[in-house]
C-alpha positions in Angstrom: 0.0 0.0 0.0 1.9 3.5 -1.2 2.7 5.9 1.3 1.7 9.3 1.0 4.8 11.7 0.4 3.0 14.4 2.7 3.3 17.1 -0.4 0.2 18.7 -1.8 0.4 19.2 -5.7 -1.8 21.3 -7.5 -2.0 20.7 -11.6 -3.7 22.6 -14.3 -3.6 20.9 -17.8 -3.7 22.4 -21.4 -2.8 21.5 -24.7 0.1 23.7 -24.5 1.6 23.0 -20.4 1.8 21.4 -17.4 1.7 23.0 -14.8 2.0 22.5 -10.8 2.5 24.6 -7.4 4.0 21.8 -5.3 4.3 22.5 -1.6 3.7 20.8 2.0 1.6 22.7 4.6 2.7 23.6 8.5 -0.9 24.5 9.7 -2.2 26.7 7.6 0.7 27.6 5.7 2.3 26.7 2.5 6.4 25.7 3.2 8.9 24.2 0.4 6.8 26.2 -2.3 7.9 24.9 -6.0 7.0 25.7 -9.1 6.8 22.8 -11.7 5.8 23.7 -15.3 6.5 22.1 -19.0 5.4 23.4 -22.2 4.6 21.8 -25.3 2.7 21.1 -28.2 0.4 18.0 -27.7 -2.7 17.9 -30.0 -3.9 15.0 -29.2 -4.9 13.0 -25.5 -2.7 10.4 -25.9 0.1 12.9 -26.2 -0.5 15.2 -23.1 -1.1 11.5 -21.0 2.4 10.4 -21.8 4.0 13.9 -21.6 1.9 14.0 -18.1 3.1 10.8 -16.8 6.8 11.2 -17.7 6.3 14.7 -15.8 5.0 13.1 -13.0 8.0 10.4 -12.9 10.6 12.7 -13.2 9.4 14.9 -10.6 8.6 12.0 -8.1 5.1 13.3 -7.3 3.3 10.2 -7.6 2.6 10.0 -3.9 1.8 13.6 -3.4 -1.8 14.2 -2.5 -3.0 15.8 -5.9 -6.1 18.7 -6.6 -6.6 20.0 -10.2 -7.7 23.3 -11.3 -10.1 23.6 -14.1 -10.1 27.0 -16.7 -12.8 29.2 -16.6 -13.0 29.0 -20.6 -13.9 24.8 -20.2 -17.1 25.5 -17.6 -20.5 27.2 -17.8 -20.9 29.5 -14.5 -23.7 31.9 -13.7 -24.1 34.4 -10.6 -27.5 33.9 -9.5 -29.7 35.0 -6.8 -32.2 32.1 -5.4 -35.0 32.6 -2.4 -32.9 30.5 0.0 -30.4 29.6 2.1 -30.9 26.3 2.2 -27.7 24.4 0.7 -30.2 21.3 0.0 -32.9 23.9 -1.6 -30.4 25.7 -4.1 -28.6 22.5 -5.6 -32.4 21.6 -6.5 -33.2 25.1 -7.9 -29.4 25.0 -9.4 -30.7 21.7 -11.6 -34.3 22.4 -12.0 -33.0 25.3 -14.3 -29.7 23.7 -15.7 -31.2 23.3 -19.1 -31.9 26.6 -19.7 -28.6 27.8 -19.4 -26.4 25.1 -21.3 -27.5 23.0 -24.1 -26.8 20.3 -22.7 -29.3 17.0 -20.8 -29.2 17.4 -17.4 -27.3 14.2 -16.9 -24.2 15.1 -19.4 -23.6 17.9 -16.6 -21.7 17.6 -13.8 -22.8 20.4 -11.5 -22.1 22.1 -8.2 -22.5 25.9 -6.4 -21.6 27.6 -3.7 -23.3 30.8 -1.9 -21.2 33.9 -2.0 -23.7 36.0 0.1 -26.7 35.6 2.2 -28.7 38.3 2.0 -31.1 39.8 4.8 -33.9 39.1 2.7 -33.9 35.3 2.8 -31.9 35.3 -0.6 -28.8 33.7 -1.5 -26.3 35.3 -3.9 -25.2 32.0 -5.5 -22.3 31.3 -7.8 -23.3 27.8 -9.8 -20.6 26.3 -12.1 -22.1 23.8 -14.6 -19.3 21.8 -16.4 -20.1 18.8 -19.6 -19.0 15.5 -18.0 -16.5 14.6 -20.7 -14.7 17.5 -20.1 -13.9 16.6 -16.8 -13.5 13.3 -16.8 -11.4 13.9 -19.4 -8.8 15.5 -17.3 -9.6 12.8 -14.4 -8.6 10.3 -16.9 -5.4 12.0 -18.0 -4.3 12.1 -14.2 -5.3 8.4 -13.7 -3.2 7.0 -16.2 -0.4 9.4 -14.6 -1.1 7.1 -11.5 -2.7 10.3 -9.9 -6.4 10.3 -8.1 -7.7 14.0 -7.5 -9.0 14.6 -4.2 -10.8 17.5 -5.5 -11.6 19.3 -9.3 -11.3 23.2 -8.5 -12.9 26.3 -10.9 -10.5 28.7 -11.1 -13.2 31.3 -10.9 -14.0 29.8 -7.0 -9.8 30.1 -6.6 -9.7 33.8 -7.0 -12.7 34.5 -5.2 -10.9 33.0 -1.8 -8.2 35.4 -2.8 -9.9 38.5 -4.1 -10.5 39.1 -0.1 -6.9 40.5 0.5 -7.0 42.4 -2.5 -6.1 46.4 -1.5 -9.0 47.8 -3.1 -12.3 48.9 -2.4 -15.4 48.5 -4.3 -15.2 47.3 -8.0 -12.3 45.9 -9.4 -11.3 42.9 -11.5 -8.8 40.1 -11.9 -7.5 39.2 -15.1 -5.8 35.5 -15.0 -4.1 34.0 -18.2 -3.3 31.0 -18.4 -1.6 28.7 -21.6 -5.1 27.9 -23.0 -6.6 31.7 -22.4 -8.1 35.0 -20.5 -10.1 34.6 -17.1 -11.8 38.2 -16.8 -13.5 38.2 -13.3 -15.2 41.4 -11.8 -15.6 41.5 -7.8 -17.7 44.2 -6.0 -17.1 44.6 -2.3 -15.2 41.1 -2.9 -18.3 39.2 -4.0 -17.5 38.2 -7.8 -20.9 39.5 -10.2 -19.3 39.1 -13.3 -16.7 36.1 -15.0 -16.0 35.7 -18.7 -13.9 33.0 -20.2 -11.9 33.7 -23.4 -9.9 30.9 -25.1 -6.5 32.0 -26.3 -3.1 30.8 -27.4 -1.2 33.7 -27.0 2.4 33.1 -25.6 2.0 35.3 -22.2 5.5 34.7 -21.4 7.1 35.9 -24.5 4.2 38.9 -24.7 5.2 39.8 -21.0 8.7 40.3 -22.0 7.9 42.8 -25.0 4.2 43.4 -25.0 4.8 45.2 -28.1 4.9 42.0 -29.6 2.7 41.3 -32.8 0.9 37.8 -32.5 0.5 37.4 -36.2 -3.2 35.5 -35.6 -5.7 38.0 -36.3 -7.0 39.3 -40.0 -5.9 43.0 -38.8 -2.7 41.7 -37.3 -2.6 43.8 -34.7 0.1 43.4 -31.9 -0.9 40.8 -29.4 -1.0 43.3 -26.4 -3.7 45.3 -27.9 -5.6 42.4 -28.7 -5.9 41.4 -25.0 -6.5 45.6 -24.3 -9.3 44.6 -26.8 -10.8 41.8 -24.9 -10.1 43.5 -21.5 -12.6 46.5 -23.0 -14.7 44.4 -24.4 -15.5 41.9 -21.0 -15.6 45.3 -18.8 -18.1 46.8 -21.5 -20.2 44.0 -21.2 -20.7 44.3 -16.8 -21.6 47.4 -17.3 -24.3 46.6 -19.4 -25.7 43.6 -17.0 -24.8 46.1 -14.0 -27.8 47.7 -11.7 -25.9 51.1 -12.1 -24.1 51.3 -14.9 -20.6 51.7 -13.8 -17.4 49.7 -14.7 -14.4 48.8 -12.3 -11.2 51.0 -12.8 -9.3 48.7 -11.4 -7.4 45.8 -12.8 -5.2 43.1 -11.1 -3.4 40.8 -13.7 -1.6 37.8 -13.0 0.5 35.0 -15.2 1.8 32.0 -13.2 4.6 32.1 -15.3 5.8 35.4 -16.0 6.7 38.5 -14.5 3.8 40.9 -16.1 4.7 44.3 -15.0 6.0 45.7 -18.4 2.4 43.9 -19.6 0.4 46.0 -16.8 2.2 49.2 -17.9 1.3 48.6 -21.5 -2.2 47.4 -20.9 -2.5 50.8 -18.5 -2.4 53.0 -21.8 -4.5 51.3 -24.1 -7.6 50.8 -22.0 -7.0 53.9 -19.7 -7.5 52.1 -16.6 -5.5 51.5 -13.9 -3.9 48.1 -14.9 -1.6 46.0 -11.9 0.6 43.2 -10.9 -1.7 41.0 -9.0 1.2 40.5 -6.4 -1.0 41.0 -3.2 -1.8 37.1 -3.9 1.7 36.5 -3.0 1.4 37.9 0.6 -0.7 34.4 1.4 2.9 32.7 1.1 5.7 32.8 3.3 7.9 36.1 2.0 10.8 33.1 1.6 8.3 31.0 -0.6 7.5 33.4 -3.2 11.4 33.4 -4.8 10.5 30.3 -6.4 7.8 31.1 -8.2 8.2 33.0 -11.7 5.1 34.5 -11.5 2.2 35.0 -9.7 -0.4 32.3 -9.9 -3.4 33.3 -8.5 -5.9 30.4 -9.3 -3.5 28.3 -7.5 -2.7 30.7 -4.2 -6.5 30.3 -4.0 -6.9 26.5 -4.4 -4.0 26.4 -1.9 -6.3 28.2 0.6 -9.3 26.4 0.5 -7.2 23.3 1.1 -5.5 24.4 4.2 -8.9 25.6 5.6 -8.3 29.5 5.3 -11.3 30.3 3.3 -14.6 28.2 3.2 -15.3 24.8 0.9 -16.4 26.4 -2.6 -16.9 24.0 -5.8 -16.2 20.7 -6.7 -16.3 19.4 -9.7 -15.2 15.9 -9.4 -18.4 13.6 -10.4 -21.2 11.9 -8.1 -19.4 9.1 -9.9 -16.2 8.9 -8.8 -17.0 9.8 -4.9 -19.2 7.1 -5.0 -16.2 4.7 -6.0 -13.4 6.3 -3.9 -16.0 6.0 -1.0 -16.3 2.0 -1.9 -12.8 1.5 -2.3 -11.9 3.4 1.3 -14.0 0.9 2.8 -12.3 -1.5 1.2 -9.2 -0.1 1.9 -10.6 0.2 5.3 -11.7 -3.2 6.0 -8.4 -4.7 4.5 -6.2 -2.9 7.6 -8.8 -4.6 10.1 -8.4 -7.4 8.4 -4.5 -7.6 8.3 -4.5 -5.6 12.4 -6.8 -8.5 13.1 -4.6 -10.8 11.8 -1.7 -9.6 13.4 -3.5 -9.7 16.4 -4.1 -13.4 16.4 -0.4 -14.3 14.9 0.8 -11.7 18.1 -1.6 -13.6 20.4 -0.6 -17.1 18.7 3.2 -15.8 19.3 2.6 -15.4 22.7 0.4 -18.4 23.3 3.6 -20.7 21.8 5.9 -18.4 23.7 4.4 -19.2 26.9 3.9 -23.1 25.9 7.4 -23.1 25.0 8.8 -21.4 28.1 6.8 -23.7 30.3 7.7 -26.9 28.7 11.7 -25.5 29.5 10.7 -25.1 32.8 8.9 -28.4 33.5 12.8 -29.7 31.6 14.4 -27.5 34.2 12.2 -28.7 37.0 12.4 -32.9 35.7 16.6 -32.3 35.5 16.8 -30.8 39.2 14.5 -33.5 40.3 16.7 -36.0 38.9 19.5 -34.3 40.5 17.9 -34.2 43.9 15.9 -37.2 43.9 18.7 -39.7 45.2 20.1 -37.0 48.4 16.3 -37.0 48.5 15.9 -41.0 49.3 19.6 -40.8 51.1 18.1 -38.1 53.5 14.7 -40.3 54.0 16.8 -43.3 54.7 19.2 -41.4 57.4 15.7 -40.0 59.0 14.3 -43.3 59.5 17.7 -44.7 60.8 17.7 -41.7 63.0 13.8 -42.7 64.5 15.2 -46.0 64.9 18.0 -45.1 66.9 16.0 -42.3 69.2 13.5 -45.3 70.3 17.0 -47.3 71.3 17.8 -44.4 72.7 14.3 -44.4 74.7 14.5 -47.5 75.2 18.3 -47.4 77.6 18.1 -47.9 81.1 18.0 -51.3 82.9 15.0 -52.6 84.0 15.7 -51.9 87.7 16.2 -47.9 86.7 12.7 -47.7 84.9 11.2 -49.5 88.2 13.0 -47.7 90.5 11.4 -44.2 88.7 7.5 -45.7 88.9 8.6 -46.5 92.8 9.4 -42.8 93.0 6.8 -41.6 91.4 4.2 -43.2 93.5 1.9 -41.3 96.3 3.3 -41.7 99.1 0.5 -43.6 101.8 -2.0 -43.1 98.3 -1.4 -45.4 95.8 0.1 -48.6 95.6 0.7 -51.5 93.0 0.3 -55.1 93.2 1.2 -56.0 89.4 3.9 -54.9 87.0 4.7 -56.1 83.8 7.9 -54.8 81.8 8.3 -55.2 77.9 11.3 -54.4 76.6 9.9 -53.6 73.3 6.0 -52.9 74.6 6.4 -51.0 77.6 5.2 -51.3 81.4 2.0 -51.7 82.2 0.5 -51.5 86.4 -2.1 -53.1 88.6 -2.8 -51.3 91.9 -5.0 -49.7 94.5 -5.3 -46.0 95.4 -7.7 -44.4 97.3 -9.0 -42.0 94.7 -9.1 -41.3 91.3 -7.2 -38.1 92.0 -4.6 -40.4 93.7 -4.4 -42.5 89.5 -4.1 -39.2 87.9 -1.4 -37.6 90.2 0.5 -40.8 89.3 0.1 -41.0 86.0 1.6 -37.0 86.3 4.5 -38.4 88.1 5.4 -41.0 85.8 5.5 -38.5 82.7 7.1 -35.9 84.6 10.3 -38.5 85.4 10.7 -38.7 81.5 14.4 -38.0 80.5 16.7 -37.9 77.5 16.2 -41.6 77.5 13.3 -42.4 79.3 11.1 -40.1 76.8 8.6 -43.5 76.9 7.9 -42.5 80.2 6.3 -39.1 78.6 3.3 -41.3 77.2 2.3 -42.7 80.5 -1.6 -42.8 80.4 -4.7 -44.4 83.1 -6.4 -47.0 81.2 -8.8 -47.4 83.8 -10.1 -46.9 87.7 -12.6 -48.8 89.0 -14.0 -48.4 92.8 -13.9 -51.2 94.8 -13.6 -52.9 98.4 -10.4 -54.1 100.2 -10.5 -55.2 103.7 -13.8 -53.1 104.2 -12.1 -50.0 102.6 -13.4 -48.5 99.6 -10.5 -47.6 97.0 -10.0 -47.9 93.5 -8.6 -51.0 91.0 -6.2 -48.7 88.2 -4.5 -49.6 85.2 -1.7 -47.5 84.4 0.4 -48.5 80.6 3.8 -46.7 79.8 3.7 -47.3 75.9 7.6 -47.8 74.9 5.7 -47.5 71.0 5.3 -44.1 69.5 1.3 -43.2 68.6 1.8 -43.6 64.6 3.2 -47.0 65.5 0.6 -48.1 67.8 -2.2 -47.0 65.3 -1.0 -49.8 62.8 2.4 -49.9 61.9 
């Protein structure tokens, strides 16, 4: 998927050049300004597409996010004025009466307007741009086969407007633009445009700037080629006043060539139409003062277009068709569900990497854990052996003293005048159990104290002396009490079963 260079480029195509303002915006402003331009003769499509596309390869602006600029000479416009303000109402008044000013079907036309002024009255002063479909999607297709996809078609009559704002003066006044293929002519008053005319030319504008004195040879008269365009500047400003409320003209004219220095041209112009003829050089205060060196001229169309797109002035027109939004939209979606579907798939091969990584660090450990087993396991039995030999030996060890030792501790452990005993038997292995009378069943219990209480280091047996029983009885007419005392010489475990 191509990465976007993070230039804007701006084209506008004739017959007779290529040209592009090529910068990259820092907020609002326009920064590593160029100005890319080739001239030629190509008559036919075929020949401006590969002249475009070798243009467009040599420059490297392939990934540059691309806008094209439409002439005022290829589109219809009209300034209108519609009982609305509603953006959804005027498109529908803007169609319903299409027909009547091109004679063209309503479905050849590619159409769009924007509202230069509401008015206080409820009206809308409307500028309304109708343009034949083949002529822009001929340029479309000229840029697609350059491996370039407009984001947006511009009018050139919409570009001046967003500059005409910072233009010094007040009232009427007009822009002239020319361009390789012809004249622009646009009238503003108060900086709303009310008049636009459209004149195609092939005039040279760079060589006429240079000596405006030239002759251009083309008409039947032969007059020089400055005078022809003195002609057609008199004739366009003859025709507002006509379709003006009041009558009056605009002394004032701004004209501006992308490509050549037109001062000598405004000076010329100044005395054959008696108006006040100018450089349209306040455009060029919208740039960086450091920007403006590269450019050979002053091109207005594209100072506005550069506007719009870094969100200094308003939306105006688009041309690009219904058509071709409709398919950009489809293929952004797909576009759009091809990253979730490759993130989503990176997700699972992450979350399968880590699932693996896991299994694989916990089968190392359960290796780790089996070799240090191994490794431990025999000290393991080794220690469990010496523990057992070690019980073994503490119950011999319990077991020392003679027989007359282990007596001779009962004897001292008896009552004295309480208790005595009648029956002993000794075990070796077993223990000591006694038979005897004592006068109470405190008397038993006392004893049974003594006896664990004489327990030593190896005599701990005598620690699990217990009374097995007491039972009252009568000796010699006395009341006293039959007991059964047992000195286990087996620990408890041992005695429970094993």
């Amino acid at each position: 998927m191509a990465r976007k260079s993070g230039y804007i480029s701006i084209y506008q195509l004739d017959s007779k050049a290529i040209s592009v303002l090529r910068c990259k915006l820092a907020g609002s402003k326009p920064v590593e300004t160029a100005w890319l331009r080739r001239a030629g003769e190509w008559n036919d499509t075929e020949a401006l597409s590969g002249a475009l596309r070798d243009f467009v390869s040599e420059h490297g602006l392939k990934e540059d996010q691309c806008y094209v600029i439409l002439p005022r000479y290829d589109v219809t416009i009209r300034f209108i004025t519609l009982p609305s303000h509603d953006m959804a109402e005027i498109a529908g008044m803007v169609r319903f009466s299409a027909e009547e000013y091109v004679p063209y079907a309503l479905d050849e036309l590619i159409i769009d307007q924007c509202v230069l002024n509401p008015l206080e009255s409820g009206e809308s002063h409307v500028l309304a741009a109708l343009a034949h479909h083949e002529v822009v999607e001929r340029t479309i297709a000229l840029l697609a086969n350059a491996g370039l996809s407009p984001e947006k078609v511009f009018l050139s009559t919409a570009c001046m407007t967003g500059v005409a704002g910072v233009c010094p003066s007040e009232g009427r006044f007009a822009l002239v633009n020319l361009s390789p293929g012809g004249i622009e002519i646009t009238v503003f008053d108060q900086k709303i445009p009310v008049f636009s005319r459209g004149i195609v030319s092939v005039q040279d504008w760079e060589a006429l700037a240079e000596n405006p004195n030239i002759s251009g040879g083309t008409s039947v008269l032969d007059t020089d080629s400055t005078e022809e365009l003195a002609s057609e500047l008199r004739g366009s400003l003859s025709a507002f006043r006509r379709e003006s409320p009041d009558g009056l003209g605009a002394d004032d004219i701004y004209i501006s060539c992308a490509y050549a220095n037109v001062e000598k041209l405004c000076a010329s112009l100044s005395e054959r139409t008696g108006k006040n003829c100018l450089p349209a050089s306040f455009a060029l205060t919208l740039l960086d003062g450091s920007e403006t060196s590269a450019l050979p001229g002053i091109p207005l169309e594209f100072v506005g277009a550069l506007r719009e797109i870094a969100g200094a002035v308003p939306a105006s027109l688009n041309l690009l068709p219904v058509s071709e939004t409709k398919a950009r939209r489809v293929k952004g979606a797909q576009r759009l569900a091809v990253r979730t579907a490759v993130f989503a798939l990176l997700i699972l091969l992450a979350l399968a990497g880590l699932y693996f990584q896991s299994l694989y660090q916990r089968r190392q450990l359960i290796r780790e854990l089996e070799e240090r087993i191994s490794t431990i396991e025999p000290n393991a039995r080794g220690i469990a052996e010496k523990r057992e030999a070690l019980n073994i030996l503490r119950r011999q060890v319990d077991r020392k003293g003679s027989i007359i030792e282990q007596i001779a501790r009962i004897v001292e452990a008896t009552p004295d005048d309480r208790v005595n005993f009648n029956r002993l038997s000794l075990h070796r292995s077993e223990g000591i159990t006694l038979w005897g009378r004592a006068k109470s069943v405190t008397d038993v219990a006392q004893f049974t104290q003594n006896i664990r209480s004489s327990a030593e280091s190896y005599l701990e047996f005598f620690a699990r002396a217990r009374s097995l029983y007491e039972q009252q009885t009568l000796e010699q007419d006395t009341q006293v009490f039959a007991y059964q005392i047992e000195v286990s010489a087996l620990e408890e475990e041992e005695e429970n079963g094993l």
